[in-house]
PDB file of N, CA, C and O in Angstrom:
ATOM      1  N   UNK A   1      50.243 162.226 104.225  1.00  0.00           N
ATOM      2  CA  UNK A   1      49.002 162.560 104.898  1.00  0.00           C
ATOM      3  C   UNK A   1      48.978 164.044 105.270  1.00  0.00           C
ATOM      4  O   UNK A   1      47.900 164.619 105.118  1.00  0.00           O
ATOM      5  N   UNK A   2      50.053 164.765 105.751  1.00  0.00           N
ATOM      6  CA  UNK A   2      50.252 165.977 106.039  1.00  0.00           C
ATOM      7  C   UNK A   2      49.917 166.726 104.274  1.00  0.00           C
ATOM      8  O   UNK A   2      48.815 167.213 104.021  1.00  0.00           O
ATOM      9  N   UNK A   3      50.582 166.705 103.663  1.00  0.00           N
ATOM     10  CA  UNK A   3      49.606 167.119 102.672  1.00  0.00           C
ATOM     11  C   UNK A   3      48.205 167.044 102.383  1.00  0.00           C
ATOM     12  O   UNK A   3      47.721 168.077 101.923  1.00  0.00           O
ATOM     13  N   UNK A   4      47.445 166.074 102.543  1.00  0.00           N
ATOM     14  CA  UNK A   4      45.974 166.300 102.471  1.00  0.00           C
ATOM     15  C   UNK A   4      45.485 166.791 103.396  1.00  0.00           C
ATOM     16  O   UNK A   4      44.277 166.992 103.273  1.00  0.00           O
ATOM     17  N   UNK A   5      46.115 167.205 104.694  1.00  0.00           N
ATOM     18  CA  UNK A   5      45.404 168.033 105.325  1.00  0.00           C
ATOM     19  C   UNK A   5      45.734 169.301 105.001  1.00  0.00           C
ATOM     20  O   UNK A   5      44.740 170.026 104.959  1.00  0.00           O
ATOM     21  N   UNK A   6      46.761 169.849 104.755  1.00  0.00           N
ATOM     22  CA  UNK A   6      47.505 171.013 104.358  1.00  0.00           C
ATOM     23  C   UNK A   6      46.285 171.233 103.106  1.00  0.00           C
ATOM     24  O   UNK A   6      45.306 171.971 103.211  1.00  0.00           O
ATOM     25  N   UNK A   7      46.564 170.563 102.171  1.00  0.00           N
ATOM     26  CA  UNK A   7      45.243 170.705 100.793  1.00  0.00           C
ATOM     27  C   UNK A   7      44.078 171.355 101.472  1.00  0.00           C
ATOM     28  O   UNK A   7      43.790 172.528 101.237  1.00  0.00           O
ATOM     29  N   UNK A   8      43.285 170.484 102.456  1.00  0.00           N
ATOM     30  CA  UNK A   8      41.990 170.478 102.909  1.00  0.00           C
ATOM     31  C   UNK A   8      41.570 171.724 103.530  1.00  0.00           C
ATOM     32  O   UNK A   8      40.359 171.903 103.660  1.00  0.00           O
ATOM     33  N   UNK A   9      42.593 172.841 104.036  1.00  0.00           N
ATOM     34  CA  UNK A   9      42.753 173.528 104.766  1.00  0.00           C
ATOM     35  C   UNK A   9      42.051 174.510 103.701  1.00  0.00           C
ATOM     36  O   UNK A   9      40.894 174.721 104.064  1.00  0.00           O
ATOM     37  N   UNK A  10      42.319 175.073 102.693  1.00  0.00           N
ATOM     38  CA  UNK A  10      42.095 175.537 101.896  1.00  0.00           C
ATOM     39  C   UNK A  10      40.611 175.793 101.757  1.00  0.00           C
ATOM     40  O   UNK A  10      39.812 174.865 101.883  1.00  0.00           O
ATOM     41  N   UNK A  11      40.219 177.049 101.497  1.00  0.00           N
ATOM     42  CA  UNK A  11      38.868 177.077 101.443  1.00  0.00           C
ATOM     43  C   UNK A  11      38.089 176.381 100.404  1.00  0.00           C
ATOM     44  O   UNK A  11      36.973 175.900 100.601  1.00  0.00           O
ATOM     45  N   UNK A  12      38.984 176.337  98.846  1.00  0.00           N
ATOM     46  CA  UNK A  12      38.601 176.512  97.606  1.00  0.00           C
ATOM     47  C   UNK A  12      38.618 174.697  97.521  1.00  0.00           C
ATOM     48  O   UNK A  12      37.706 174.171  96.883  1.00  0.00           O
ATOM     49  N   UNK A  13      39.503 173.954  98.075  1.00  0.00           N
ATOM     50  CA  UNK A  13      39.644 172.227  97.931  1.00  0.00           C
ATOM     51  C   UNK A  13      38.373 172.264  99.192  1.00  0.00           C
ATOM     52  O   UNK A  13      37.302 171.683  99.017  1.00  0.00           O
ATOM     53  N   UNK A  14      38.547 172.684  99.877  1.00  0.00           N
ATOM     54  CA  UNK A  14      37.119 172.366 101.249  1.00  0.00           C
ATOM     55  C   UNK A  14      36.095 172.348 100.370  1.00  0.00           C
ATOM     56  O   UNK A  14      35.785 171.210 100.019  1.00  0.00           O
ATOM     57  N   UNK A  15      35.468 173.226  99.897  1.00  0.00           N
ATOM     58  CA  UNK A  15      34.532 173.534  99.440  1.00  0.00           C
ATOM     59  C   UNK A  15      33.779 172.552  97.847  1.00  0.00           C
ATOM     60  O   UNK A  15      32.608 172.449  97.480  1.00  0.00           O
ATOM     61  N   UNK A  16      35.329 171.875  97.125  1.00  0.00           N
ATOM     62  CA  UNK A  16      34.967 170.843  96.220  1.00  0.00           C
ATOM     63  C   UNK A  16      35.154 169.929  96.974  1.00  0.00           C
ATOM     64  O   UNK A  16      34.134 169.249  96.865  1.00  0.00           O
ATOM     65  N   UNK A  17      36.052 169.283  97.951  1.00  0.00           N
ATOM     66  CA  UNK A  17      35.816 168.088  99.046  1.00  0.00           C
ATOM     67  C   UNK A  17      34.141 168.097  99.514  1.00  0.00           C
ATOM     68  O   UNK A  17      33.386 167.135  99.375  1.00  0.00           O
ATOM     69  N   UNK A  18      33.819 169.257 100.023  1.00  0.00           N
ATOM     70  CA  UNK A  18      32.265 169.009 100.567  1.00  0.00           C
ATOM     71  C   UNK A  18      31.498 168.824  99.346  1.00  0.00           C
ATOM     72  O   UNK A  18      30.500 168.134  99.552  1.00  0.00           O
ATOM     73  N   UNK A  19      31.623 169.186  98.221  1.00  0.00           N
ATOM     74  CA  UNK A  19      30.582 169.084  97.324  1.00  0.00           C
ATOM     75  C   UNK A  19      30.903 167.388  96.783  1.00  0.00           C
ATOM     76  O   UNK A  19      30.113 166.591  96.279  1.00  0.00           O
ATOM     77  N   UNK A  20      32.432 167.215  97.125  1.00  0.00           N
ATOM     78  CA  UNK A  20      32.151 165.534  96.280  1.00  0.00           C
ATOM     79  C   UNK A  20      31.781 164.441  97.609  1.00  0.00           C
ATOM     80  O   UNK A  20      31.586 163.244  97.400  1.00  0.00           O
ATOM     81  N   UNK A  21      31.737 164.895  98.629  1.00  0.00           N
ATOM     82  CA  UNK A  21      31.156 164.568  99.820  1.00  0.00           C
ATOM     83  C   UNK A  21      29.208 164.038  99.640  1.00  0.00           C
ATOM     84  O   UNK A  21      28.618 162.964  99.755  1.00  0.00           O
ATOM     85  N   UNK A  22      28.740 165.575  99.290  1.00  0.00           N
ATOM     86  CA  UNK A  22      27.978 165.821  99.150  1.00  0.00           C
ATOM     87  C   UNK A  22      27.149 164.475  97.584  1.00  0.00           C
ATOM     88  O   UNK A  22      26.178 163.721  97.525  1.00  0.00           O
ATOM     89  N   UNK A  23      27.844 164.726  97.003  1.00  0.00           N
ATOM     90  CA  UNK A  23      27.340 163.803  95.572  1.00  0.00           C
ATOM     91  C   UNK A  23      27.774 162.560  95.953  1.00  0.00           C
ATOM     92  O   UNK A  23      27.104 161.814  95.239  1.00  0.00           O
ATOM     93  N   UNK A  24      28.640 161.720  96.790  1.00  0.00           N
ATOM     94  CA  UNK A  24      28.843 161.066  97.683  1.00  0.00           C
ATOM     95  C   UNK A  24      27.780 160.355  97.913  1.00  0.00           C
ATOM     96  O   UNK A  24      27.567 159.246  97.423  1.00  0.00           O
ATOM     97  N   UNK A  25      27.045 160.963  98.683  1.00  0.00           N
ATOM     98  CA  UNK A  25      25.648 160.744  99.604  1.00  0.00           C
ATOM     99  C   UNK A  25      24.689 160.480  98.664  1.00  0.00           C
ATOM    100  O   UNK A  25      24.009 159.467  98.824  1.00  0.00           O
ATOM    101  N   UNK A  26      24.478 161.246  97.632  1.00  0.00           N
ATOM    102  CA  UNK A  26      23.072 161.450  97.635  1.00  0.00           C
ATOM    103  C   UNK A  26      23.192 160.604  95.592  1.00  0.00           C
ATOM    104  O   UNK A  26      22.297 160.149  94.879  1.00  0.00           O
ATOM    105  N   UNK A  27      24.333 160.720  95.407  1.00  0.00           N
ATOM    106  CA  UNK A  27      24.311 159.669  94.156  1.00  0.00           C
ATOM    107  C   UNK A  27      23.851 158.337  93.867  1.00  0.00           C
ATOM    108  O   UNK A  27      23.048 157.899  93.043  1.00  0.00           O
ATOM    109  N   UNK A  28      24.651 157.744  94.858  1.00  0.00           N
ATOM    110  CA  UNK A  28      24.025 156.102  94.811  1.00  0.00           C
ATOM    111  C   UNK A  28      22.336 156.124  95.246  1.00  0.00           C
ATOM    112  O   UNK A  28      21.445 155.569  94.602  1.00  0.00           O
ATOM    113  N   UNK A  29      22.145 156.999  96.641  1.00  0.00           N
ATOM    114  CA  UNK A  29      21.179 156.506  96.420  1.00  0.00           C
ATOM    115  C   UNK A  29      19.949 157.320  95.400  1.00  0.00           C
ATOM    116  O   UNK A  29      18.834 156.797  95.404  1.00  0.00           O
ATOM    117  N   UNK A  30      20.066 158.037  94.913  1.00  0.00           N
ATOM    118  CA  UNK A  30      19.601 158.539  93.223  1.00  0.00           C
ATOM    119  C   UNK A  30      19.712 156.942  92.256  1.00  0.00           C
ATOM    120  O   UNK A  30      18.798 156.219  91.861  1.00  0.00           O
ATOM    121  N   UNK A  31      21.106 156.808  92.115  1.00  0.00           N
ATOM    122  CA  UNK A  31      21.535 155.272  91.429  1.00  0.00           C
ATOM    123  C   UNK A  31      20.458 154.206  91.783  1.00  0.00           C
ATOM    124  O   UNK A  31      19.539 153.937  91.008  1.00  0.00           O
ATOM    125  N   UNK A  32      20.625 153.605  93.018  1.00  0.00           N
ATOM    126  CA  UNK A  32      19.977 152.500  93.365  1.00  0.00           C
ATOM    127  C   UNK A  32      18.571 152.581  93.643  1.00  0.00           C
ATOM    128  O   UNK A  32      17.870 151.643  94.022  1.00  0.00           O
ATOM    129  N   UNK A  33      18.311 153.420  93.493  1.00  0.00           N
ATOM    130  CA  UNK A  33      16.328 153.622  93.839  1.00  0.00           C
ATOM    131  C   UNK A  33      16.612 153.939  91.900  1.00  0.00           C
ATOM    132  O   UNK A  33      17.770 153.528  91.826  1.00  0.00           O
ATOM    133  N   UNK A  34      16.482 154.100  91.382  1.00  0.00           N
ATOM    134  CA  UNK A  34      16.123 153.932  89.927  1.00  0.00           C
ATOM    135  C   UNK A  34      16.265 152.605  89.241  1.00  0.00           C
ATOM    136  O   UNK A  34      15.411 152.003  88.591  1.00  0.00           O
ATOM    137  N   UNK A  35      17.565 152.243  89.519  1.00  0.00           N
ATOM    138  CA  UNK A  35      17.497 150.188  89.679  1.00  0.00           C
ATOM    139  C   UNK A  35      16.795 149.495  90.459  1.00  0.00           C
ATOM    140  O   UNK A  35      16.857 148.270  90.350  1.00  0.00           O
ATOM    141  N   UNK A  36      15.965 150.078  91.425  1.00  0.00           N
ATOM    142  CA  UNK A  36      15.292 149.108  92.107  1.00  0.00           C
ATOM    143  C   UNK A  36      14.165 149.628  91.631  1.00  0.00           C
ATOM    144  O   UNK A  36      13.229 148.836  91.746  1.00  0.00           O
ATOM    145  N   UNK A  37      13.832 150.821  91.057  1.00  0.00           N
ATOM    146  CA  UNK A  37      12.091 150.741  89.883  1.00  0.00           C
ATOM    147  C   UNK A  37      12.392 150.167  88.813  1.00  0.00           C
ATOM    148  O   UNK A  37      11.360 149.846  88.225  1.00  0.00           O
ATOM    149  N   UNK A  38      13.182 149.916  88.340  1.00  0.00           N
ATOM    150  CA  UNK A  38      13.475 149.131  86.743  1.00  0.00           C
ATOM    151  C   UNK A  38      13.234 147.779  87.263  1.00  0.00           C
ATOM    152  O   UNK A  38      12.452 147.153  86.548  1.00  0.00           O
ATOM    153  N   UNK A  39      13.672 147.124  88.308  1.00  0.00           N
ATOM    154  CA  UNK A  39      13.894 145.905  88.462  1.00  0.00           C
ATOM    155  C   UNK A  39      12.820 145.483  89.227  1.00  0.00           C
ATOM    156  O   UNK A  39      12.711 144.274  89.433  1.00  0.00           O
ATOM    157  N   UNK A  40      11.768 146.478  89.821  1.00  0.00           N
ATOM    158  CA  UNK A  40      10.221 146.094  90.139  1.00  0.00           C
ATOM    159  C   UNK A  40       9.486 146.330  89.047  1.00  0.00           C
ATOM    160  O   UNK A  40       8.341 146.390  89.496  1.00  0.00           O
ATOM    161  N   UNK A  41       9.429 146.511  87.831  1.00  0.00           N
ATOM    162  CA  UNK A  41       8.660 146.945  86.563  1.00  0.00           C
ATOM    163  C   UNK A  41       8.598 145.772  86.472  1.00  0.00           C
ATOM    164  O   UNK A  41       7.431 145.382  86.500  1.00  0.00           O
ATOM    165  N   UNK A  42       9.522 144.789  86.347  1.00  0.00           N
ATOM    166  CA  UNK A  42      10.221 143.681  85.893  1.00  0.00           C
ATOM    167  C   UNK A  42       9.802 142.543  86.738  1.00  0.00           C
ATOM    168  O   UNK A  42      10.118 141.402  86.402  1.00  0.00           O
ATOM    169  N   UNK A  43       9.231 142.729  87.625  1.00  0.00           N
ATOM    170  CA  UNK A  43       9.212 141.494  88.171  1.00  0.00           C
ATOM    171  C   UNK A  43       9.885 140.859  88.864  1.00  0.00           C
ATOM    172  O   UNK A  43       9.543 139.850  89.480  1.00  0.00           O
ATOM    173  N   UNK A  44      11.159 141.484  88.848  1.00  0.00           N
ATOM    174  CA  UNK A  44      12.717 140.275  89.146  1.00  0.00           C
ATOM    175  C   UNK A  44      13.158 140.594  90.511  1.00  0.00           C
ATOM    176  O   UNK A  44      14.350 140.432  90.773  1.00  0.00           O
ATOM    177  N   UNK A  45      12.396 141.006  91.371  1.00  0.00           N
ATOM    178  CA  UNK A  45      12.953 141.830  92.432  1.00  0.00           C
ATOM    179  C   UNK A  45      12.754 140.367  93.687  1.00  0.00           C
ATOM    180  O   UNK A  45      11.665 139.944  94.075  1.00  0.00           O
ATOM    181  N   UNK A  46      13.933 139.907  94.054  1.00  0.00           N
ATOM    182  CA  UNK A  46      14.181 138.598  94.812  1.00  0.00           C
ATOM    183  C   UNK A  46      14.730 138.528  95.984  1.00  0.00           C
ATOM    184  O   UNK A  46      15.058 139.645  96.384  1.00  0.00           O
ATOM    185  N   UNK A  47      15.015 137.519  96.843  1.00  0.00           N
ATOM    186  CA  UNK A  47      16.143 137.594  97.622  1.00  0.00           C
ATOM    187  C   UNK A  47      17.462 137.931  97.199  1.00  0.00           C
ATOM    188  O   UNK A  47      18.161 138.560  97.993  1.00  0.00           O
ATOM    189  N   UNK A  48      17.987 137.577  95.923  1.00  0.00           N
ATOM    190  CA  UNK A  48      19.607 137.688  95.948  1.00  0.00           C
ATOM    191  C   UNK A  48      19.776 139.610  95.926  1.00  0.00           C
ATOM    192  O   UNK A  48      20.597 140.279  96.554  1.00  0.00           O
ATOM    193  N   UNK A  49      18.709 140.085  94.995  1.00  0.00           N
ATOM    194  CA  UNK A  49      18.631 141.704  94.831  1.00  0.00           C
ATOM    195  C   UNK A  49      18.956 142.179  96.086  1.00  0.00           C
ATOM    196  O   UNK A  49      20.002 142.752  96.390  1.00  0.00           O
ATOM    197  N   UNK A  50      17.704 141.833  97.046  1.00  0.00           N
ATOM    198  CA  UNK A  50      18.042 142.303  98.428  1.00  0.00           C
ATOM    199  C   UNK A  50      19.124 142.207  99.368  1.00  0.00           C
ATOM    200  O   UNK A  50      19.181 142.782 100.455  1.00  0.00           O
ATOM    201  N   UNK A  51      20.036 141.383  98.830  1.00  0.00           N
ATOM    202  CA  UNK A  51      20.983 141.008  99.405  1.00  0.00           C
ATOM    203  C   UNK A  51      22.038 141.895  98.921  1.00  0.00           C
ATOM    204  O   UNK A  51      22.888 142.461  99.609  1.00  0.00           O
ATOM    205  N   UNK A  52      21.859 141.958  97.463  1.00  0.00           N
ATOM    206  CA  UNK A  52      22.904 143.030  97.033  1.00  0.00           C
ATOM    207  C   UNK A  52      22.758 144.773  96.970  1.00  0.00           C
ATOM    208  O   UNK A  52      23.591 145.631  96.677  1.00  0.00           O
ATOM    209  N   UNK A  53      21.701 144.847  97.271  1.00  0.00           N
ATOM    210  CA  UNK A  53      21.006 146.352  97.666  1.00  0.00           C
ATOM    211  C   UNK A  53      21.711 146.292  98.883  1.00  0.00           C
ATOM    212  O   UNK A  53      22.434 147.249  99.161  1.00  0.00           O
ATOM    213  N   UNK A  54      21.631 145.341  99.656  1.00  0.00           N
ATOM    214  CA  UNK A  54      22.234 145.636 101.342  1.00  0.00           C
ATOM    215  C   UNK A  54      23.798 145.457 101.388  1.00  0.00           C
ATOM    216  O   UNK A  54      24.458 145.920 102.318  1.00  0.00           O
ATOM    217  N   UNK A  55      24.245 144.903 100.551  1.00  0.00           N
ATOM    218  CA  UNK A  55      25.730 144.569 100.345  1.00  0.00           C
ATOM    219  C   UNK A  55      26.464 146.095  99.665  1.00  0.00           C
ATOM    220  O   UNK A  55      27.559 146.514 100.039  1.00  0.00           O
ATOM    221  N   UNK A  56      25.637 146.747  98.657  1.00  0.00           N
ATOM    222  CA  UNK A  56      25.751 148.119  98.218  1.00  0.00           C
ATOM    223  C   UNK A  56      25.667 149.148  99.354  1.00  0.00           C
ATOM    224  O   UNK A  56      26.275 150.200  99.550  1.00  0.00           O
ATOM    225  N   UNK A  57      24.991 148.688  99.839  1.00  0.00           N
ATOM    226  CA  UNK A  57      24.480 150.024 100.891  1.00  0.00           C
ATOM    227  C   UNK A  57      25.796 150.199 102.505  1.00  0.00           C
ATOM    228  O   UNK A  57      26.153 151.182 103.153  1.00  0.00           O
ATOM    229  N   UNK A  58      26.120 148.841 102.586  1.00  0.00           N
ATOM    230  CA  UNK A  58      27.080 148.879 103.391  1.00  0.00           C
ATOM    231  C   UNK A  58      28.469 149.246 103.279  1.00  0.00           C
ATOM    232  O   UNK A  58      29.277 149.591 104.141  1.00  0.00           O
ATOM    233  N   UNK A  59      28.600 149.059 101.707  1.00  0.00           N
ATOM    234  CA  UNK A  59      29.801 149.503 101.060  1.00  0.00           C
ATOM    235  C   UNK A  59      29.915 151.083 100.720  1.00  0.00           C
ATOM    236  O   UNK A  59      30.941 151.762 100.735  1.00  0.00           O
ATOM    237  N   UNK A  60      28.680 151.465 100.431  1.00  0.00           N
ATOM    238  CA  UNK A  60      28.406 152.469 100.751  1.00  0.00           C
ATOM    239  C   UNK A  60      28.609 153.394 102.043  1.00  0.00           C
ATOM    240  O   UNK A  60      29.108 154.517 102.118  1.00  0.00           O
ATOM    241  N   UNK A  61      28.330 152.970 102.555  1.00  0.00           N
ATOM    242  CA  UNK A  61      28.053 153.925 104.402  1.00  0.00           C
ATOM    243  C   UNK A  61      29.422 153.954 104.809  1.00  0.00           C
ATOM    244  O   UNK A  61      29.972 154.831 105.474  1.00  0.00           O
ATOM    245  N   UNK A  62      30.096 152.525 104.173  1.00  0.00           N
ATOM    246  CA  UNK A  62      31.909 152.293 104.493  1.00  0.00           C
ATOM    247  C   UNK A  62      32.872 153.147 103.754  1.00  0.00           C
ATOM    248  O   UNK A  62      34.013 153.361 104.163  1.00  0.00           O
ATOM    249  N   UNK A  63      32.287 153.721 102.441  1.00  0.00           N
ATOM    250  CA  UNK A  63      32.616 155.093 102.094  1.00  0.00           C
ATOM    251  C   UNK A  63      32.875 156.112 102.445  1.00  0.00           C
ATOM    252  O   UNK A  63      33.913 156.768 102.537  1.00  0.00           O
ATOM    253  N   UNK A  64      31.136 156.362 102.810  1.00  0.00           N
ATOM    254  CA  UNK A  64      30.482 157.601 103.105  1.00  0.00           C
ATOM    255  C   UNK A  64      31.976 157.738 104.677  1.00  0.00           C
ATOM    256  O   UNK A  64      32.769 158.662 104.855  1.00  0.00           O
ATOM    257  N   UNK A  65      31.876 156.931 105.187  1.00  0.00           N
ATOM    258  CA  UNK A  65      32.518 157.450 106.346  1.00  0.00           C
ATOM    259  C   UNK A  65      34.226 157.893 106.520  1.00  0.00           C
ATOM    260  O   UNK A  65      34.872 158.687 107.204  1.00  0.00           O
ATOM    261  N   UNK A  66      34.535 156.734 105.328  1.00  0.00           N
ATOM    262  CA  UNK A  66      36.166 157.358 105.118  1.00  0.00           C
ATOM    263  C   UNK A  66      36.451 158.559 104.515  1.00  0.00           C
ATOM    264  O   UNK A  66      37.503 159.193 104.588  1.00  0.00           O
ATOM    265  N   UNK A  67      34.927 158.972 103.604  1.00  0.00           N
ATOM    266  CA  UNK A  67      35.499 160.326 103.147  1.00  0.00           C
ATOM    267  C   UNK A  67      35.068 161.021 104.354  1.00  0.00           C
ATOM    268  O   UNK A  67      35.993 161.226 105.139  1.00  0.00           O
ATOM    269  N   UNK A  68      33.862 161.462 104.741  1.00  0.00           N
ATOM    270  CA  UNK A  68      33.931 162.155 105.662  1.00  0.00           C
ATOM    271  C   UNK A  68      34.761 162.358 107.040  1.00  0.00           C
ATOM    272  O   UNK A  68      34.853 163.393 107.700  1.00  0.00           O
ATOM    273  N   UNK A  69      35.259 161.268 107.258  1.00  0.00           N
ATOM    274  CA  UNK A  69      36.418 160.615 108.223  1.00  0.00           C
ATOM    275  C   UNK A  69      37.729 161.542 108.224  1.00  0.00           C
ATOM    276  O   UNK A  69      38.322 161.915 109.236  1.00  0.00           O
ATOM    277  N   UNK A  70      38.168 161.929 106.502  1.00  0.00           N
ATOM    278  CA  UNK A  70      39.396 162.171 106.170  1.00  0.00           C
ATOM    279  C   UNK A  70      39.324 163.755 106.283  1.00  0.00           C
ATOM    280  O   UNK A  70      40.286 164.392 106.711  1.00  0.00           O
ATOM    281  N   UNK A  71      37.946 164.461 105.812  1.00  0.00           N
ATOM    282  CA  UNK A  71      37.330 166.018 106.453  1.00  0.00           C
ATOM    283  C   UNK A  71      37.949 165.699 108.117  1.00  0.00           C
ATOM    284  O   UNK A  71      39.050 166.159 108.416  1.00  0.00           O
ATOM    285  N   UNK A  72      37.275 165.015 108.974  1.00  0.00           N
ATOM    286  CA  UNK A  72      37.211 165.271 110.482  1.00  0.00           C
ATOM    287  C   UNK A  72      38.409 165.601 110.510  1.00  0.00           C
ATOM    288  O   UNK A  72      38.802 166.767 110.478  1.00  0.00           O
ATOM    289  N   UNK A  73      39.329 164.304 110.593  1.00  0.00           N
ATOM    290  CA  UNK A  73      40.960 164.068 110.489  1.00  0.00           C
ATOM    291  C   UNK A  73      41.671 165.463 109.969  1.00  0.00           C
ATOM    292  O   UNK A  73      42.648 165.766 110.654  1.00  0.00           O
ATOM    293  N   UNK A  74      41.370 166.367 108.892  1.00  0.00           N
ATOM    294  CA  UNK A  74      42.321 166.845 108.507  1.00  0.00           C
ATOM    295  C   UNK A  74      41.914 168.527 109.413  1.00  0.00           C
ATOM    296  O   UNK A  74      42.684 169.477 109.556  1.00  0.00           O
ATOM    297  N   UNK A  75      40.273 168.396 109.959  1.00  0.00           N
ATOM    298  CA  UNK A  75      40.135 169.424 110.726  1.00  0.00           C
ATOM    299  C   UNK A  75      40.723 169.496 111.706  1.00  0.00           C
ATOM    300  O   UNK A  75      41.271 170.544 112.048  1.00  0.00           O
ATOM    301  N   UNK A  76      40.767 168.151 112.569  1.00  0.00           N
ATOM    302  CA  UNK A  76      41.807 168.117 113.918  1.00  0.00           C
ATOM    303  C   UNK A  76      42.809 168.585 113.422  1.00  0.00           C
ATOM    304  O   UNK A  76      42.964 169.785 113.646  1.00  0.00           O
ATOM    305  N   UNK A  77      43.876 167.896 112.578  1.00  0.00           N
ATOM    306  CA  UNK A  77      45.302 168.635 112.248  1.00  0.00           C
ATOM    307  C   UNK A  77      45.452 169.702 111.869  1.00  0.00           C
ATOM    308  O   UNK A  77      46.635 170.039 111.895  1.00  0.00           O
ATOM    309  N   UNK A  78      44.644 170.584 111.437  1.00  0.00           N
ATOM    310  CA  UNK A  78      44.500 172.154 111.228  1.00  0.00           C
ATOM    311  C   UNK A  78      43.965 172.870 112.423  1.00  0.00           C
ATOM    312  O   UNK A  78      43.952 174.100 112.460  1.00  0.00           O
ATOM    313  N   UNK A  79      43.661 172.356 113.101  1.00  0.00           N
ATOM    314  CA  UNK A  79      42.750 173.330 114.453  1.00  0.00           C
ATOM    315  C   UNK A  79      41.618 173.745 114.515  1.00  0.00           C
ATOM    316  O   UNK A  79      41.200 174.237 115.563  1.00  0.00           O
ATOM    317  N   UNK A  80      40.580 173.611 113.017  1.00  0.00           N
ATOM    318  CA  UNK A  80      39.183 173.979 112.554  1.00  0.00           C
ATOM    319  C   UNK A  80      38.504 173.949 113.825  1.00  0.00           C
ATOM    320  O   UNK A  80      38.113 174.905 114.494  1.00  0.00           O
ATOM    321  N   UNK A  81      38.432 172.890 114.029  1.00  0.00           N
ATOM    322  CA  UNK A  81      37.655 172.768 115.293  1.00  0.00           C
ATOM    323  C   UNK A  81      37.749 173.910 116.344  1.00  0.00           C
ATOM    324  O   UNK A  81      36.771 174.630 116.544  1.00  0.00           O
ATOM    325  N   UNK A  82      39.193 174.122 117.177  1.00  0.00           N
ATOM    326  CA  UNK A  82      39.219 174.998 118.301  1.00  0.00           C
ATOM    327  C   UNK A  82      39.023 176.422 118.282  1.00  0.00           C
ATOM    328  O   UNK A  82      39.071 177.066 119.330  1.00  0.00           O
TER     329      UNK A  82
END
């Protein structure tokens, strides 16, 4: 773990960490709003969809937060913050 913060510290890994951070975020939902116009063209748009749009989305956010989680984490152990 001391290595990935040691890594993170780095301007040049910060800076591709924030950008895969960044595509992170804003991919799926790019992804899943284009499957959910294909799959309203279609007709097929149901309860189980909605269920798995929300099952995606939570798995998602459960992501979104460990990566960004592992940024916070490695700022405390570097001092970024103070």
């Amino acid at each position: 773990m001391n290595a990935i913060a040691q890594s993170l510290a780095d301007p040049t890994v910060r800076g591709w960490y924030l950008g895969f951070c960044l595509a992170l975020v804003l991919l799926p939902l790019v992804a899943m709003a284009l499957w959910y116009r294909r799959r309203a063209k279609q007709n097929s748009v149901d309860r189980s969809m909605l269920l798995r749009v929300s099952l995606l989305t939570l798995l998602w956010m459960i992501v979104n937060a460990l990566a960004l989680g592992v940024l916070m984490w490695a700022d405390g152990v570097n001092g970024v913050a103070r």
